[in-house]
N, CA, C and O atoms as a printed pandas DataFrame, in Angstrom:
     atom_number atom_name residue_name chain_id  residue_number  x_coord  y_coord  z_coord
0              1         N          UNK        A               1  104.343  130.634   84.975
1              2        CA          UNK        A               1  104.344  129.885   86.207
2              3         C          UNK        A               1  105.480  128.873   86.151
3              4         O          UNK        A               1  105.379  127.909   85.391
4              5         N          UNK        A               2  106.356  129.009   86.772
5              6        CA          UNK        A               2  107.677  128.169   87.111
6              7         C          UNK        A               2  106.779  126.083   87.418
7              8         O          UNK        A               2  105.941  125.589   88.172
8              9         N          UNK        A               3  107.646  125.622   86.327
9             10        CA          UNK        A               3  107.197  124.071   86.838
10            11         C          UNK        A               3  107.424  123.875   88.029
11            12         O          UNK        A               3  108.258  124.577   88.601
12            13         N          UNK        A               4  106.575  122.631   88.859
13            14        CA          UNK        A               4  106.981  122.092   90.238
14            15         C          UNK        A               4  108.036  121.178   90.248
15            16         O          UNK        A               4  108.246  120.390   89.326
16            17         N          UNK        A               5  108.692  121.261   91.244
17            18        CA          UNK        A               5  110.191  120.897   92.084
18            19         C          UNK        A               5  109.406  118.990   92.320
19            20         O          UNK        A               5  108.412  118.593   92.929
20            21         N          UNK        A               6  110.330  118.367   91.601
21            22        CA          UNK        A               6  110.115  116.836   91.292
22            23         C          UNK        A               6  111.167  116.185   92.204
23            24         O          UNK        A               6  111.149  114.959   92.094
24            25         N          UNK        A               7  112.227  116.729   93.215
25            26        CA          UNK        A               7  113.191  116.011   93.552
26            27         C          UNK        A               7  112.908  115.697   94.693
27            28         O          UNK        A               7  112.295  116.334   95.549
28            29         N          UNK        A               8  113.186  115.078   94.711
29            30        CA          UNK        A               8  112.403  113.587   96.046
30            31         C          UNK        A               8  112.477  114.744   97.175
31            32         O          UNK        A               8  111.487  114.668   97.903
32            33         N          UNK        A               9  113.235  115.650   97.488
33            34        CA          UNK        A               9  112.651  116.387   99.034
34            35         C          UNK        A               9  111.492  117.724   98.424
35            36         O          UNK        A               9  110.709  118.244   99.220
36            37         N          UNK        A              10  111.515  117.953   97.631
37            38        CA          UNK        A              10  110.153  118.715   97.544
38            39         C          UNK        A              10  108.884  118.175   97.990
39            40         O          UNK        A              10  108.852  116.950   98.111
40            41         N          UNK        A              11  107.895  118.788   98.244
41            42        CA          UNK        A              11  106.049  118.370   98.966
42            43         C          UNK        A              11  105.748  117.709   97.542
43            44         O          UNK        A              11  105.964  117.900   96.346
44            45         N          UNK        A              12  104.995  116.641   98.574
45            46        CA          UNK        A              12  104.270  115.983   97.238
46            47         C          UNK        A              12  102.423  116.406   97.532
47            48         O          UNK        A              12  101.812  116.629   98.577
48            49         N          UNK        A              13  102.010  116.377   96.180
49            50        CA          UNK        A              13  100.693  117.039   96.258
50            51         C          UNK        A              13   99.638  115.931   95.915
51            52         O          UNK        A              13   99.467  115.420   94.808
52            53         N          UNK        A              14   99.045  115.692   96.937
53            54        CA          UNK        A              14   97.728  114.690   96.774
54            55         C          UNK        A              14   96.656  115.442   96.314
55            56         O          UNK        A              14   96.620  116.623   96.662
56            57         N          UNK        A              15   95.329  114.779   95.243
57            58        CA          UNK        A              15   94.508  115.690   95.274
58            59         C          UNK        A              15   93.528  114.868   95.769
59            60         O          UNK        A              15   93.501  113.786   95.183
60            61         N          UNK        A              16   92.260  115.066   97.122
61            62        CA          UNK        A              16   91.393  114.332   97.057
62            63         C          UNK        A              16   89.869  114.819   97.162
63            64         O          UNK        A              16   89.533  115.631   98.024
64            65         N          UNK        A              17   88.887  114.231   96.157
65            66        CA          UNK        A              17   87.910  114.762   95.505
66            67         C          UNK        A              17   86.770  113.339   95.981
67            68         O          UNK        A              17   87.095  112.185   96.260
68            69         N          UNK        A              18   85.678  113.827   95.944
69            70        CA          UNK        A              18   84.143  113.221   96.347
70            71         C          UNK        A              18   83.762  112.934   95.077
71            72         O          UNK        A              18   84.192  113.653   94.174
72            73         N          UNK        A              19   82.922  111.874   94.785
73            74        CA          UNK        A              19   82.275  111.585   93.494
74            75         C          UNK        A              19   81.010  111.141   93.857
75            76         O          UNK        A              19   80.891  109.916   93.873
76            77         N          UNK        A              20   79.616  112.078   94.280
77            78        CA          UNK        A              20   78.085  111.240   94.039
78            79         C          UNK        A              20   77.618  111.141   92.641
79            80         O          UNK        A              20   77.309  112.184   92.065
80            81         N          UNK        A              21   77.527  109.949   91.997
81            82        CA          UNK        A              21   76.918  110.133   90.993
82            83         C          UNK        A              21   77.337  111.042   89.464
83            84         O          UNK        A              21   76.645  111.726   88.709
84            85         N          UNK        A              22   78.785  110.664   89.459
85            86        CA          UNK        A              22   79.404  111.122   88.636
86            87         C          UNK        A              22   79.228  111.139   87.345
87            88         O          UNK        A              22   79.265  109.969   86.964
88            89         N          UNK        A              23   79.005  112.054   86.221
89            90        CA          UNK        A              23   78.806  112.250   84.995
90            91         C          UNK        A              23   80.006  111.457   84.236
91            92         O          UNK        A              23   81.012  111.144   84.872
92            93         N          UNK        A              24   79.859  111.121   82.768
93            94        CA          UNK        A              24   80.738  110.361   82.029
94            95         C          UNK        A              24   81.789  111.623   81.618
95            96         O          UNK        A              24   82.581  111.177   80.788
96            97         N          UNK        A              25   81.971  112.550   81.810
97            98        CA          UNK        A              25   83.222  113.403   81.780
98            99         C          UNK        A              25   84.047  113.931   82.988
99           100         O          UNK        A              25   84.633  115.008   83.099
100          101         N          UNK        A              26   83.940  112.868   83.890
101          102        CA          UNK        A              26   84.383  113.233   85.239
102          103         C          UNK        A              26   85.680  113.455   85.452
103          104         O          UNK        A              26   86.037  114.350   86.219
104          105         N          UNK        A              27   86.720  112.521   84.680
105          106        CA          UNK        A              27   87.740  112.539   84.570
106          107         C          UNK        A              27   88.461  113.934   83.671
107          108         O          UNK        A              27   89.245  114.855   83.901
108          109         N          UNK        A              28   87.875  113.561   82.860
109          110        CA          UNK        A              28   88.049  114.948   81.904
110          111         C          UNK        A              28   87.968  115.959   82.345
111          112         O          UNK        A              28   88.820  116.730   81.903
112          113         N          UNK        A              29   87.272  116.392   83.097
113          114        CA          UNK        A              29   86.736  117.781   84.091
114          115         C          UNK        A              29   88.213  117.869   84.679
115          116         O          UNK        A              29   88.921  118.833   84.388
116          117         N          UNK        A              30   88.629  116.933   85.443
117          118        CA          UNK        A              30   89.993  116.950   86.502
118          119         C          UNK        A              30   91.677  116.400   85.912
119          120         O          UNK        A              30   92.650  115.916   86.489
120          121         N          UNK        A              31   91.328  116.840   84.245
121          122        CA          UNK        A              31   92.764  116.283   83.333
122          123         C          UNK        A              31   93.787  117.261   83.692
123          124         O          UNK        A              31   94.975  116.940   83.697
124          125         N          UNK        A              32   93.519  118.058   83.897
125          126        CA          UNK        A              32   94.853  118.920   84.851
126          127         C          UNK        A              32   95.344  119.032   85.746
127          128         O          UNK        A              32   96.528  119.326   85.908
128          129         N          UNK        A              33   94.478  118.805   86.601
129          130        CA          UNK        A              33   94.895  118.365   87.862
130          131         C          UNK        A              33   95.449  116.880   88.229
131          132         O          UNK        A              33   96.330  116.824   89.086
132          133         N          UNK        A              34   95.075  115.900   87.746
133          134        CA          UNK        A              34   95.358  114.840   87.657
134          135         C          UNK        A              34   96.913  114.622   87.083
135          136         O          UNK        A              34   97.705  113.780   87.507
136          137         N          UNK        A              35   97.120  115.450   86.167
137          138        CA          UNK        A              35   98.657  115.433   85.290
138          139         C          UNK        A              35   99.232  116.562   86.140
139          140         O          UNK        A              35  100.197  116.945   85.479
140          141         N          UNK        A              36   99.160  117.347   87.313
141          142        CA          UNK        A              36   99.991  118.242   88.031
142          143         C          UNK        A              36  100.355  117.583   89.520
143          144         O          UNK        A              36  101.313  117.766   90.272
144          145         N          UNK        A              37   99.245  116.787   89.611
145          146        CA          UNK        A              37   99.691  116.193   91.466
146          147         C          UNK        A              37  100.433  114.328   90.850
147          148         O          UNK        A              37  100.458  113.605   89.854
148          149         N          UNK        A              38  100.945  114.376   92.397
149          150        CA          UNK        A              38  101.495  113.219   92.532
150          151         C          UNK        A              38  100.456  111.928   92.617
151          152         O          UNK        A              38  100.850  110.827   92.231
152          153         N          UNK        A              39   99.200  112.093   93.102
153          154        CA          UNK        A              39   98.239  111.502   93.681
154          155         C          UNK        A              39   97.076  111.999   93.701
155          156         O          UNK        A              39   97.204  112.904   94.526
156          157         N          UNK        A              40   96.034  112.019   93.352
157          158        CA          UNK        A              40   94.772  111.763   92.387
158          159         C          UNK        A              40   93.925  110.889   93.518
159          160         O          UNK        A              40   93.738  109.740   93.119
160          161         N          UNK        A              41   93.450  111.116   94.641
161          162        CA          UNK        A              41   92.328  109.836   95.089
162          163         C          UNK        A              41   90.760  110.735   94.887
163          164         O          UNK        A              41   90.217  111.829   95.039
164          165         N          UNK        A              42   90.567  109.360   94.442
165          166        CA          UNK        A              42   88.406  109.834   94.277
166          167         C          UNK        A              42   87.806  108.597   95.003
167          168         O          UNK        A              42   87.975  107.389   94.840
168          169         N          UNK        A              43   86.917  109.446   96.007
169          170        CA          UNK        A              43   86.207  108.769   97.011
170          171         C          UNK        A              43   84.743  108.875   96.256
171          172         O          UNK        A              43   84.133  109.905   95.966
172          173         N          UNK        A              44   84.271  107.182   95.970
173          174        CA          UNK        A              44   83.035  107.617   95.520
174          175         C          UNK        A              44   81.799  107.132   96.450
175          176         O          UNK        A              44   81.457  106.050   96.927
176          177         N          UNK        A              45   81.326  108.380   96.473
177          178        CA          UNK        A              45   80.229  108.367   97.814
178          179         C          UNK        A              45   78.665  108.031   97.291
179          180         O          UNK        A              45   77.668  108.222   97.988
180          181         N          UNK        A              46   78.648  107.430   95.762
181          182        CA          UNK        A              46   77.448  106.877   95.501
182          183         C          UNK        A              46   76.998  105.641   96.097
183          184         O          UNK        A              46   77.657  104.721   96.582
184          185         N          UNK        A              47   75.476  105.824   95.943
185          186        CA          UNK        A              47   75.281  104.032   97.159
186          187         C          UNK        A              47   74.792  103.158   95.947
187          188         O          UNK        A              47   73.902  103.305   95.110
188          189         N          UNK        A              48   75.767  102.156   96.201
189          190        CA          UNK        A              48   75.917  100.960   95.440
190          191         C          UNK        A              48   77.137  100.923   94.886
191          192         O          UNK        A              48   77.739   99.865   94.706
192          193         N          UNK        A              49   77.589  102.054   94.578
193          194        CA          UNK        A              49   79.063  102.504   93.819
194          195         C          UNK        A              49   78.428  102.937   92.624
195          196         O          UNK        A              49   77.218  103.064   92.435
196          197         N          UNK        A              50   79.745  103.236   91.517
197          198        CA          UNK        A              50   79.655  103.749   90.667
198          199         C          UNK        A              50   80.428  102.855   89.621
199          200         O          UNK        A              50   81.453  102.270   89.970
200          201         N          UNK        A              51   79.787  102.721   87.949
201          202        CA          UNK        A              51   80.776  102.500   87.249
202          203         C          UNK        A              51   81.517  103.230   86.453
203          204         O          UNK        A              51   80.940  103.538   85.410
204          205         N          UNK        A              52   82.948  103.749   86.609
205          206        CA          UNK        A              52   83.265  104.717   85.801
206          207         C          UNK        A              52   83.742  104.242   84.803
207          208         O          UNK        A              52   84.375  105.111   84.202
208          209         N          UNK        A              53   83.762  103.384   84.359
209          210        CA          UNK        A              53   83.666  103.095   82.802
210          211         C          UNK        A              53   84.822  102.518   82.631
211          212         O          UNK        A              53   85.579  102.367   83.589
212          213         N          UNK        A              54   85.207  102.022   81.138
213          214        CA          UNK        A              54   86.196  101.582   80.264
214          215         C          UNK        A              54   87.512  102.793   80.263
215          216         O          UNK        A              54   88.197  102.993   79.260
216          217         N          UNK        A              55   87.660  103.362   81.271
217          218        CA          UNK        A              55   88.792  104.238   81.150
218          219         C          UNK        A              55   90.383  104.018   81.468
219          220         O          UNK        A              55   90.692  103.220   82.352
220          221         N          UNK        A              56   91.500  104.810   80.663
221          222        CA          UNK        A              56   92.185  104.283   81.210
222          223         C          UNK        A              56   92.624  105.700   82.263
223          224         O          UNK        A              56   92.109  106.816   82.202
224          225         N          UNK        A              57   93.541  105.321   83.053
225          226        CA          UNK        A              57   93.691  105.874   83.916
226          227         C          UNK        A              57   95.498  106.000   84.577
227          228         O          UNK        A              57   96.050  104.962   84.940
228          229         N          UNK        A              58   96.022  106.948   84.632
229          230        CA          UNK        A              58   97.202  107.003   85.301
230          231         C          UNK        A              58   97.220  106.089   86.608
231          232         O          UNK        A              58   96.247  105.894   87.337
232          233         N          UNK        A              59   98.631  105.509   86.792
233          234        CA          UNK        A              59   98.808  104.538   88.038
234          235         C          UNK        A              59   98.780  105.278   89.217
235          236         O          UNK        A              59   98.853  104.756   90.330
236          237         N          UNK        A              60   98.643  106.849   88.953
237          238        CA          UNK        A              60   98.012  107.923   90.433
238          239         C          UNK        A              60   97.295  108.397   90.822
239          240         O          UNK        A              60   97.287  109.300   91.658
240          241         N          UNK        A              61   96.169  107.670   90.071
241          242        CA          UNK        A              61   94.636  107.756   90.426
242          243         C          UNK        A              61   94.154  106.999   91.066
243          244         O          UNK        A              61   94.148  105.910   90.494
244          245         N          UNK        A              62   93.714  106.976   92.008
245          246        CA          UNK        A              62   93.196  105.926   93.132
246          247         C          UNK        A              62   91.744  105.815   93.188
247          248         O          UNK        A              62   91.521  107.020   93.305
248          249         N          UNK        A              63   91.034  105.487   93.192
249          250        CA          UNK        A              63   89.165  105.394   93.007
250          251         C          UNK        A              63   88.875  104.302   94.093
251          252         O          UNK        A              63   89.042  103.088   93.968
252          253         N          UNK        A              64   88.273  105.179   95.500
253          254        CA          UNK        A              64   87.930  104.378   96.683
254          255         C          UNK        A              64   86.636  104.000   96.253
255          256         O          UNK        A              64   86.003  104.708   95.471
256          257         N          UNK        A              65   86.171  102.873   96.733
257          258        CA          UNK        A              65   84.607  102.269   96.695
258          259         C          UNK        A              65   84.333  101.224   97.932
259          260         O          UNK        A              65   84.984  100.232   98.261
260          261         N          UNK        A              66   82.712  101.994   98.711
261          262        CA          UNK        A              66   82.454  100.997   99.247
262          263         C          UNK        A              66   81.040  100.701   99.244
263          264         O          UNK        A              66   80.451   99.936  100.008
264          265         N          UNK        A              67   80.327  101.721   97.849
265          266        CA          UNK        A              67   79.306  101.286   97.813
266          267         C          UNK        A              67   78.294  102.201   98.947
267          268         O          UNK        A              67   77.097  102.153   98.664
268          269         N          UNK        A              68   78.527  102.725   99.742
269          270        CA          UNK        A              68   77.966  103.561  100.994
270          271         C          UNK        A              68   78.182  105.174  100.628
271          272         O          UNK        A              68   79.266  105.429  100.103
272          273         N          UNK        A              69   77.411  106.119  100.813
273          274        CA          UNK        A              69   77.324  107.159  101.102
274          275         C          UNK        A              69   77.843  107.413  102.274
275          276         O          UNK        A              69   77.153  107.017  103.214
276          277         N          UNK        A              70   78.978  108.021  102.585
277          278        CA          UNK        A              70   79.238  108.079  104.189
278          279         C          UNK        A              70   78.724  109.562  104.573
279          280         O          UNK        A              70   78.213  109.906  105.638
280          281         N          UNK        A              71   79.014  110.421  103.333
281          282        CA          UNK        A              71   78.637  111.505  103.829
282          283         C          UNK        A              71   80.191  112.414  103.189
283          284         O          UNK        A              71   81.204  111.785  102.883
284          285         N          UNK        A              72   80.102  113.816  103.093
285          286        CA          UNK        A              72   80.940  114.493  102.877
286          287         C          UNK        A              72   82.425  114.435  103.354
287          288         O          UNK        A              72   83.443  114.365  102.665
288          289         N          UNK        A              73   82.281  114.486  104.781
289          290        CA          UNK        A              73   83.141  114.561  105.757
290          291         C          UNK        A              73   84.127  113.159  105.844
291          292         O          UNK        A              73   85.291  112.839  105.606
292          293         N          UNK        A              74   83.237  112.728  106.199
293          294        CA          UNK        A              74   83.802  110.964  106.133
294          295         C          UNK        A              74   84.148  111.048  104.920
295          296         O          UNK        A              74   85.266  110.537  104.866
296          297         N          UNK        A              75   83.879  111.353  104.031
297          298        CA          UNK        A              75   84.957  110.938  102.658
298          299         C          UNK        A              75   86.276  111.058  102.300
299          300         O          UNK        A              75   87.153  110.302  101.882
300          301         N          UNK        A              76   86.104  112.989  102.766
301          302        CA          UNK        A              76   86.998  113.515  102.477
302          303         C          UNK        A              76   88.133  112.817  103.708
303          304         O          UNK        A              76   89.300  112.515  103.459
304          305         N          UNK        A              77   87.623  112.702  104.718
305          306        CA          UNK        A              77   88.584  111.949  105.944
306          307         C          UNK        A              77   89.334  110.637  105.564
307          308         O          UNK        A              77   90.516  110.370  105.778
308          309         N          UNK        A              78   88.391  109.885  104.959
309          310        CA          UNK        A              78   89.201  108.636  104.190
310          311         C          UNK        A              78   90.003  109.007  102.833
311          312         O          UNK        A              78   91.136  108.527  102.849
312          313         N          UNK        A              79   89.800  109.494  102.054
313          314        CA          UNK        A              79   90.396  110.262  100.936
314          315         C          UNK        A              79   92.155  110.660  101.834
315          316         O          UNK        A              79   93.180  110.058  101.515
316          317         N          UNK        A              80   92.124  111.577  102.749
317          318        CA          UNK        A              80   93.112  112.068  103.602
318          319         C          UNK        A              80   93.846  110.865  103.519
319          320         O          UNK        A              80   94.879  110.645  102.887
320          321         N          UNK        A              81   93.110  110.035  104.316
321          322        CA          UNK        A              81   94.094  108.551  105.240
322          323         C          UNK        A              81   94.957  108.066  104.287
323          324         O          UNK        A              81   96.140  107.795  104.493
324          325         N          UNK        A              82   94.265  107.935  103.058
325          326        CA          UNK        A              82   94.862  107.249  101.687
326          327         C          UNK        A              82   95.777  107.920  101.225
327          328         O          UNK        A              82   96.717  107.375  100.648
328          329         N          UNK        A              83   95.700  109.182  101.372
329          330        CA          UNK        A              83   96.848  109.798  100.717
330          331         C          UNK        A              83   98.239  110.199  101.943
331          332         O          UNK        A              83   99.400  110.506  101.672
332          333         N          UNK        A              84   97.627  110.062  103.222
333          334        CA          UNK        A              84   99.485  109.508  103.946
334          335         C          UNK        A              84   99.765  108.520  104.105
335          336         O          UNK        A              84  100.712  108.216  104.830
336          337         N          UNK        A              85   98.916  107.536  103.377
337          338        CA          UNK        A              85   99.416  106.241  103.612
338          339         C          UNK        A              85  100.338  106.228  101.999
339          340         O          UNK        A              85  101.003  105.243  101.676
């Protein structure tokens, strides 16, 4: 598989993913993907939020929180917003 095209006019690739109640290998699950896209957002749709721990984390991982379940849709919709902004 030919590497991806890094020069500023190539597509940049957001990835955005839902988190209810996420297991302590959550990150780990998504270490490839996370090291192939430009942008990494996780919408976490647990109510109260979530703590994902003592991790460290690439500066292209984004972890939304508002504490609310919005629901699938609504997540993934805010997840979107974040990543053309």
């Amino acid at each position: 598989m030919p590497l991806p095209d890094t020069s500023s006019s190539a597509p940049r690739l957001a990835i955005v993913v839902t988190a209810y109640r996420p297991g302590a290998d959550f990150f780990e699950r998504f270490a490839s993907a996370i090291a192939f896209c430009d942008r990494f957002i996780v919408v976490d749709n647990t109510p109260g939020g979530h703590a994902f721990g003592p991790v460290e984390l690439p500066a292209r991982v984004q972890i939304l929180q508002d504490g609310q379940n919005k629901g699938l849709g609504c997540a993934l919709n805010i997840g979107i917003d974040a990543a053309r902004r």
